[in-house]
N, C-alpha and C positions, 0 to 999 in steps of 0.2 A: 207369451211367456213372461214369468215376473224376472224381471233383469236384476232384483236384487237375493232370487236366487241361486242355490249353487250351481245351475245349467243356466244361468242367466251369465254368471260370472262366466264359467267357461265359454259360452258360448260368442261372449266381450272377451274374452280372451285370445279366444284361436282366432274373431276375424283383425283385433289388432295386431296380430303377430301375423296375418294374413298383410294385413295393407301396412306393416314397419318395412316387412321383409320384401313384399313385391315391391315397394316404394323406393329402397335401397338397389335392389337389383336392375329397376327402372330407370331412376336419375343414374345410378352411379355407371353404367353401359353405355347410357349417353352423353356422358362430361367425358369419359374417357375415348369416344369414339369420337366425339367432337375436339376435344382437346389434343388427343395424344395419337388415336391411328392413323384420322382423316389426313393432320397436316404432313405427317411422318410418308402415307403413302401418295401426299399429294406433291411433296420432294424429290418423290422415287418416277415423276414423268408417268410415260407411258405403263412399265410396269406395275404402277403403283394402282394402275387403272383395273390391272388383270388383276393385281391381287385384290381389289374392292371388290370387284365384281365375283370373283372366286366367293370371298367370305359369306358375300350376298345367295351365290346359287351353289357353293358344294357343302355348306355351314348349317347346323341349325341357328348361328347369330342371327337371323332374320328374324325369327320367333319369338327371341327372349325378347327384345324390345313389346311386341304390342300383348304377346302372353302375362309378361310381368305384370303391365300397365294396365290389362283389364281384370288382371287380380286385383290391383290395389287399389283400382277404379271400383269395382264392385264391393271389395269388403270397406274400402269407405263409405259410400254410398249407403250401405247398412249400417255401419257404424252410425251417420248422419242421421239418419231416420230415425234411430235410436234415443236422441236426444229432444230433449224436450223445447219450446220454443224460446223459453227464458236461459237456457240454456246458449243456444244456436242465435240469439240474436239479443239477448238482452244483458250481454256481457261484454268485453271488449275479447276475453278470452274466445265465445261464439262466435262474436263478428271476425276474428281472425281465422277460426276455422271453418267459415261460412266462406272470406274473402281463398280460403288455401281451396276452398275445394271448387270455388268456380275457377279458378286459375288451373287447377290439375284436371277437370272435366275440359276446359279448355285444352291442353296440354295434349288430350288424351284422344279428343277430335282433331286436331289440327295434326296430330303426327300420325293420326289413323289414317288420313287422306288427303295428304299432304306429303308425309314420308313411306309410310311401311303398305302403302297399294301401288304408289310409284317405284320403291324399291323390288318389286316382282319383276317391274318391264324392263326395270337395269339389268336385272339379273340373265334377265331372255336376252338381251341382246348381244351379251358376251361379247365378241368381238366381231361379228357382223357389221355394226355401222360403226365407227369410233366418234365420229363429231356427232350422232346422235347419244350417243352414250357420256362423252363427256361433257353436252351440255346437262343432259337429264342429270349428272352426277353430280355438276355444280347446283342445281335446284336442291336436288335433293342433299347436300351440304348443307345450304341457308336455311332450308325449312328444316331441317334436324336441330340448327342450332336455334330457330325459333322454338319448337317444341322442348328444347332443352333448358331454355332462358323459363320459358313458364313452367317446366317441372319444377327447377329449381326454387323457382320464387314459391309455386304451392310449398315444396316442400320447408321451406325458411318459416312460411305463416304459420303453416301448422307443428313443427317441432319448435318454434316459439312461443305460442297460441299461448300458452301458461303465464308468461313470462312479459306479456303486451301491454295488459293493463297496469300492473306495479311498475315497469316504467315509461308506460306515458301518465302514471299517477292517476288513472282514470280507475 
């Protein structure tokens, strides 16, 4: 397809608004799950356990995490390929969004198996074992906010990416 046609444009258009929008709904699930429910229900003791685990098994919340993430993993991906080499690495603006998207392919491994395949057997556990639940619940806290630390940094490089080379004057 010639991409500087009109189904070229569209077609750059729907998957950036595909990977702006999962990308947002990606990060921004995880800064606030890490930031604001995790500590909040990790105040609240034992309750606070039933209600993780609740959100985990009566909730579609499980989903949005790694459904958003391989939206935005796949329409970037395409996005990527789309680009030409001088483009993708012969620029500092490429090299940023070359550096964004090994960090959010990273991002996107690490909390596939890491977080969101461990977070099913939290979910099973319910309240059946409690010290095996609350340690799998502290894993799976640090490795969320691993996964989270590297969304955020792709996401920085690449809504930067414009913006890299005018000031580091490259």
């Amino acid at each position: 397809m010639d991409l500087s046609s009109a189904g070229g444009a569209l077609l750059i258009t729907v998957l950036r608004l595909l990977h702006i929008v999962g990308g947002l709904i990606w990060v921004g699930a995880a800064v606030v799950l890490s930031f604001y429910i995790e500590p909040a229900l990790e105040k609240a003791g034992a309750d606070g356990g039933r209600i993780l685990r609740g959100l985990y098994s009566e909730t579609s919340f499980p989903s949005l995490l790694p459904v958003s993430a391989l939206v935005t993993t796949v329409a970037g991906l395409l996005l990527y390929g789309m680009m030409s080499y001088h483009e993708t690495l012969g620029s500092s603006m490429g090299l940023a969004l070359t550096l964004g998207a090994l960090l959010g392919l990273l991002a996107f491994a690490h909390g596939f198996f890491a977080v969101w395949r461990p977070a099913a057997a939290y979910s099973a556990l319910a309240d059946s074992d409690a010290d095996q639940a609350a340690a799998l619940q502290g894993k799976l806290r640090r490795n969320g906010r691993v996964s989270m630390w590297l969304a955020l940094a792709s996401l920085a490089l690449m809504a930067g990416a414009r913006y890299i080379g005018p000031v580091l004057s490259l």
